[in-house]
N, C-alpha and C positions, 0 to 999 in steps of 0.2 A: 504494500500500500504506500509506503513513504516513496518510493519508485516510481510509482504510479502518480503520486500527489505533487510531485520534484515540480516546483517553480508553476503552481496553482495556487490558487487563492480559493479558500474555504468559505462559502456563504451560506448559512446556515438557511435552513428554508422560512422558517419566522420572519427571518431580518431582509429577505428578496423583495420585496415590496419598497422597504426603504432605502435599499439601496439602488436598485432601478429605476429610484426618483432623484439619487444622488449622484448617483455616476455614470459615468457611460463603460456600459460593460460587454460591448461589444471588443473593448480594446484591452479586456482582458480574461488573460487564463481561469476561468475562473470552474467550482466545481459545486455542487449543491447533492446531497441526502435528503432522500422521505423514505416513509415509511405508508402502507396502502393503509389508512385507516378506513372507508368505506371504498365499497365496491359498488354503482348501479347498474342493474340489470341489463346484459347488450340491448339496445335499441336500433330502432331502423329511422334512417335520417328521410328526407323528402328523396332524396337521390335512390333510396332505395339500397343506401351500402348500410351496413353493421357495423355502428360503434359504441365502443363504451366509454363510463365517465370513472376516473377514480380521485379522489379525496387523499392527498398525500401531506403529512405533518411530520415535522423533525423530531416530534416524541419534546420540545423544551418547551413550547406554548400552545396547549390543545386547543387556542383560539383561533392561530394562525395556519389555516391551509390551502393548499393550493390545487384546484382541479386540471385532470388534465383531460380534454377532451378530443382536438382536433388530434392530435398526433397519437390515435389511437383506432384511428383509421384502415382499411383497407389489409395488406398485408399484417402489417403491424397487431392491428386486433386478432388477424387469427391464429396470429402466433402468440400473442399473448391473453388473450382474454380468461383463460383458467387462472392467471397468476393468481394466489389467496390473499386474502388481507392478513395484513401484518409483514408482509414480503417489505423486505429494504431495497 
């Protein structure tokens, strides 16, 4: 992991919100953790494709989380869509 982490910068998932109003982090290495606290049920968009939403939290402020929905799309969902909640 420390290999893997070499010359990134750790953004906690709580604190993404504030810092994507703070800085421009397009122009940096940067690397962010969740954890799948809710899973909903795949659904079908207008388009007729299969996606799902999931609810991801750093486990430090169970206020603060972040959904992910579009990039969960197509391919991607049906490779993931079993993952379970509580997955990192």
């Amino acid at each position: 992991m420390d290999r893997k982490m070499a010359n990134r910068k750790l953004i906690r998932l709580s604190q993404l919100k504030s810092k994507l109003a703070a800085e421009n982090l397009e122009d940096i290495d940067w690397v962010t953790f969740g954890v799948i606290v809710k899973k909903i049920t795949p659904q079908s968009a207008n388009n007729g494709r299969t996606f799902s939403i999931w609810r991801l939290n750093d486990l430090r402020d169970l206020n603060q989380c972040v959904s992910l929905i579009d990039d969960l799309f197509g391919d991607v969902h049906k490779e993931h869509w079993k993952t379970d909640q509580g997955t990192v």
